[in-house]
MDTraj code that builds the backbone (N, CA, C; nanometers):
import mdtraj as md
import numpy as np

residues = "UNK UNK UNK UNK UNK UNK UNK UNK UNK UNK UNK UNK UNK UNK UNK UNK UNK UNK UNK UNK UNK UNK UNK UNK UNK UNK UNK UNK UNK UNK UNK UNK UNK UNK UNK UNK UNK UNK UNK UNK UNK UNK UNK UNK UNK UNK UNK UNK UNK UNK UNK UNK UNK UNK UNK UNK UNK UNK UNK UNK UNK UNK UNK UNK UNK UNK UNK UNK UNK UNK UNK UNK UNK UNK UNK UNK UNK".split()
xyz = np.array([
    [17.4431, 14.5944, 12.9761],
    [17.4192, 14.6576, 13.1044],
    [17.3343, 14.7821, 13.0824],
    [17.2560, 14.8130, 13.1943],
    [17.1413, 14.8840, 13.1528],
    [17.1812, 15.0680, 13.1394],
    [17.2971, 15.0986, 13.2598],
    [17.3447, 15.1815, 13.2912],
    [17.4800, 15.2245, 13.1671],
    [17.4941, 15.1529, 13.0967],
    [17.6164, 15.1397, 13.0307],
    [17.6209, 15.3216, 12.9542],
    [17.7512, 15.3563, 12.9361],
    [17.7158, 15.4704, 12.8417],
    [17.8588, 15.4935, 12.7419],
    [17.8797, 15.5358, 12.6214],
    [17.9572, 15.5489, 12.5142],
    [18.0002, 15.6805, 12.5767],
    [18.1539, 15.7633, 12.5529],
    [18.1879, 15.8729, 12.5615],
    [18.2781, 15.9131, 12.4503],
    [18.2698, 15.9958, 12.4380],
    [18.3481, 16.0128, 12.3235],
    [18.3617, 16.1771, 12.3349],
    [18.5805, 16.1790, 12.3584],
    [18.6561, 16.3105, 12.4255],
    [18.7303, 16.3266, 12.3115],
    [18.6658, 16.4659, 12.2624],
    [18.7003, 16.5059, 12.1630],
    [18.6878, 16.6673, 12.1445],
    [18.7658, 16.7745, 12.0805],
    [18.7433, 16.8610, 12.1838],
    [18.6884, 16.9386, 11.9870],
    [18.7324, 16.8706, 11.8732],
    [18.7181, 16.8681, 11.7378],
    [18.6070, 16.8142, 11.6504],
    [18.6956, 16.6737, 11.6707],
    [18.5836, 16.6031, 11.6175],
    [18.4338, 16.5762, 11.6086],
    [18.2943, 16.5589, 11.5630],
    [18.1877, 16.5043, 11.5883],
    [18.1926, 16.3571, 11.6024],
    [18.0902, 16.3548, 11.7078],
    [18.0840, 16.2001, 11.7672],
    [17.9999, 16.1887, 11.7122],
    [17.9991, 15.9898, 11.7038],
    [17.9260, 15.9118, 11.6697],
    [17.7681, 15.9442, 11.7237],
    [17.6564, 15.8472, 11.6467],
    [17.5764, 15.8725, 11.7052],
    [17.5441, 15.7536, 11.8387],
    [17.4713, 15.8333, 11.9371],
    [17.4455, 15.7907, 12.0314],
    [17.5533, 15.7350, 12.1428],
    [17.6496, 15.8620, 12.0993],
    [17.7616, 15.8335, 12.2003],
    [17.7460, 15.9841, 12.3075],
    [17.8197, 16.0118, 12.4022],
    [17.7945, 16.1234, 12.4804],
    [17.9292, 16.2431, 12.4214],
    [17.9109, 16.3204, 12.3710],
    [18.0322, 16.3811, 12.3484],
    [18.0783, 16.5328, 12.4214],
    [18.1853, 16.4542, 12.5099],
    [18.2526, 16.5838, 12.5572],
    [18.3535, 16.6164, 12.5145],
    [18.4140, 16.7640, 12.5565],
    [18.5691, 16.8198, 12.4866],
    [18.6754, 16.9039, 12.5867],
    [18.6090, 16.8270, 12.7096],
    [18.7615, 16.8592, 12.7976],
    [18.7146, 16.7836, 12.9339],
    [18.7910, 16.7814, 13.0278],
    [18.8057, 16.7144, 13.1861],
    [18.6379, 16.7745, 13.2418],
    [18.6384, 16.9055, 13.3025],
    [18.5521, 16.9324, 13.3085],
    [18.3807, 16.8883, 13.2854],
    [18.3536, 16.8956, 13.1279],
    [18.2420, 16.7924, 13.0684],
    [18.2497, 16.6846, 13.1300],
    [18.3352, 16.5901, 13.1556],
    [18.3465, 16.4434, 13.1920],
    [18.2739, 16.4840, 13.3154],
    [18.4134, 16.5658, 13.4404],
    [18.3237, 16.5595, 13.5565],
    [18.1745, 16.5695, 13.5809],
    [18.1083, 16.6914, 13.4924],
    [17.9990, 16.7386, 13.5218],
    [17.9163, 16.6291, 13.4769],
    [17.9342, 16.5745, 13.3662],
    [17.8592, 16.4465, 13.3508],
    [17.8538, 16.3147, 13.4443],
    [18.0064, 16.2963, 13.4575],
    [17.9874, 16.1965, 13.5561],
    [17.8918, 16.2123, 13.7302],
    [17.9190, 16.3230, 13.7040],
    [17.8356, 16.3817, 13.8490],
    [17.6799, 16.3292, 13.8174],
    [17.6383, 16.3814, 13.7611],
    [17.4793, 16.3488, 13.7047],
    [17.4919, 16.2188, 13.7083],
    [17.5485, 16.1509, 13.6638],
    [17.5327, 15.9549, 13.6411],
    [17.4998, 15.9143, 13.7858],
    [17.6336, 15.9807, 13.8884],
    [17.6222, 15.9057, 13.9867],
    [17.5273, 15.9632, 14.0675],
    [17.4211, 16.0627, 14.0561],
    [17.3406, 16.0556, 14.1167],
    [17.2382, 15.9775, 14.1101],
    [17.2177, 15.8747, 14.0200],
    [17.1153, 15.8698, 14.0128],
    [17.1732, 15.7037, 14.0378],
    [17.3025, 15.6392, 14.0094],
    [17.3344, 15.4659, 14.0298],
    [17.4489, 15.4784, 14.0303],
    [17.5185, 15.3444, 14.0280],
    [17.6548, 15.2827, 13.9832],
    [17.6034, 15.2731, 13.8081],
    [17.7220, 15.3682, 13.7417],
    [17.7429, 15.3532, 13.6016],
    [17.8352, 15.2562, 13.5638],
    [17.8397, 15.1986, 13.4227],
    [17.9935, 15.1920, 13.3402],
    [17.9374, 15.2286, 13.2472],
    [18.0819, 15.2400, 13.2047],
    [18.1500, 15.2967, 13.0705],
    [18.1932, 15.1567, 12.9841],
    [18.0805, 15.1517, 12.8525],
    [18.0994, 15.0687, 12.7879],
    [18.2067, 15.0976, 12.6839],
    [18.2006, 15.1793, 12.6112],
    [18.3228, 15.2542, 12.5632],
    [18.3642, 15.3934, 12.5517],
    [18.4964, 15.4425, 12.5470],
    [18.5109, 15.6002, 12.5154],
    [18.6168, 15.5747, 12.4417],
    [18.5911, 15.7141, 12.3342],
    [18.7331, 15.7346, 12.2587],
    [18.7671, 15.8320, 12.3220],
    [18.9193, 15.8662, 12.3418],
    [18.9680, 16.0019, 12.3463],
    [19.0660, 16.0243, 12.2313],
    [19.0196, 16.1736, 12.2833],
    [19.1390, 16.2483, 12.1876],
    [19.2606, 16.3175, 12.2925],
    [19.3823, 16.2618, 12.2653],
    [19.4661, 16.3545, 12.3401],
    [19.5258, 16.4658, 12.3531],
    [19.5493, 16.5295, 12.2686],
    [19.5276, 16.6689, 12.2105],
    [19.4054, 16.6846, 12.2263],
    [19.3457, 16.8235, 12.3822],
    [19.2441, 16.8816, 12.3958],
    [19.2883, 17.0417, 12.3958],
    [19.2563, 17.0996, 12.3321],
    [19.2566, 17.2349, 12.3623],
    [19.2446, 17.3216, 12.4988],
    [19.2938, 17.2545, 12.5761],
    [19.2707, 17.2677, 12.7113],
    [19.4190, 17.2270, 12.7784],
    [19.4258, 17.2891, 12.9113],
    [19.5344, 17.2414, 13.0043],
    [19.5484, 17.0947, 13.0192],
    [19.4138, 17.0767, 13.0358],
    [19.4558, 16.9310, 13.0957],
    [19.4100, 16.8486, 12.9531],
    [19.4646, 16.7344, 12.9596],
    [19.4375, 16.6125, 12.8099],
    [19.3859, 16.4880, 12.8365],
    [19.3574, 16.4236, 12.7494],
    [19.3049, 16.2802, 12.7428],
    [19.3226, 16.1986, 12.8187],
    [19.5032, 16.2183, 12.8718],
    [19.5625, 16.0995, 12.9821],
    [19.5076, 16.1606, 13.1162],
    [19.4634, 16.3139, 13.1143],
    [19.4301, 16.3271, 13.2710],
    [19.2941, 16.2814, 13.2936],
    [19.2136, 16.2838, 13.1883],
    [19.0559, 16.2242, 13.2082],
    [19.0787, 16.0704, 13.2687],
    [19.1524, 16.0118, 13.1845],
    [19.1965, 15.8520, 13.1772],
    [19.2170, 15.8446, 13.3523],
    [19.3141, 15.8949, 13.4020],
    [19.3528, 15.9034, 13.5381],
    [19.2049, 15.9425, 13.6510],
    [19.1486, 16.0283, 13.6143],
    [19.0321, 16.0858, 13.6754],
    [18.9353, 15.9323, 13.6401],
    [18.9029, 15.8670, 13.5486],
    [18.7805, 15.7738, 13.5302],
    [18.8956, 15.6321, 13.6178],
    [19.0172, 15.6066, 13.5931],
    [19.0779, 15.5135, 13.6611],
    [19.0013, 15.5405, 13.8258],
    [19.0395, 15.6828, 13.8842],
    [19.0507, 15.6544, 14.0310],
    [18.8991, 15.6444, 14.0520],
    [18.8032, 15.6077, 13.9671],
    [18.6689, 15.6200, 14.0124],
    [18.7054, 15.4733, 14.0235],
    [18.7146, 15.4142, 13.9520],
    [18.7428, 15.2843, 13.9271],
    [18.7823, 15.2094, 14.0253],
    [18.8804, 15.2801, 14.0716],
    [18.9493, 15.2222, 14.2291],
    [18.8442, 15.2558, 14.3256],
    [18.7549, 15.3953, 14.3158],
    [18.6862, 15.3413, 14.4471],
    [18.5415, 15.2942, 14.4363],
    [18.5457, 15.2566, 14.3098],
    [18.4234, 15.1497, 14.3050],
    [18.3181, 15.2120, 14.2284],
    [18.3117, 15.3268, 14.1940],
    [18.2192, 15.4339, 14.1374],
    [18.1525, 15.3770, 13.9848],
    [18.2259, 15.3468, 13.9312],
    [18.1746, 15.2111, 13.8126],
    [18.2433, 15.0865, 13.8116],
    [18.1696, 14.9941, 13.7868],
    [18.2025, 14.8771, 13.7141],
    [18.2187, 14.7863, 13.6517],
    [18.2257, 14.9047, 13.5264],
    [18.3108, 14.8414, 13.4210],
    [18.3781, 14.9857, 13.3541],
    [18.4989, 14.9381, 13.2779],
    [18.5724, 15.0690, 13.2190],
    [18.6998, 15.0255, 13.1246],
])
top = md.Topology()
chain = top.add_chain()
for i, resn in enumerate(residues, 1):
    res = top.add_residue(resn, chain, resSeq=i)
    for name in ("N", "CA", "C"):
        top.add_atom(name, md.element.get_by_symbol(name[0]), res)
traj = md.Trajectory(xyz[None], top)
């Protein structure tokens, strides 16, 4: 898929190459914002890390990319 993109939530680690690497909720949003301006994305793969140095963690991103999911915002995930 042409739109497809790798993520990789990690707030430590270095990502792979040619993956997108963010390190908290935030990054995701601001990125995902940019995607959807421009189409319908998916997400071909992401790693997370759950332990983020941050309030919120891995399972709240997970929840945040689910409800896109539900309203149609990508498809695939």
């Amino acid at each position: 898929m042409g739109n497809a993109i790798n993520i990789w939530l990690d707030d430590q680690r270095n990502a792979p190459d040619r993956w997108i690497h963010l390190h908290n909720i935030e990054e995701v949003e601001k990125m995902i914002g940019l995607v959807l301006e421009f189409d319908v994305f998916s997400i071909d793969t992401m790693s997370f890390d759950f332990h983020l140095s941050h309030p919120k963690n891995g399972l709240d991103v997970l929840k945040y990319l689910a409800g896109l999911c539900i309203k149609e915002k990508t498809k695939k995930f």
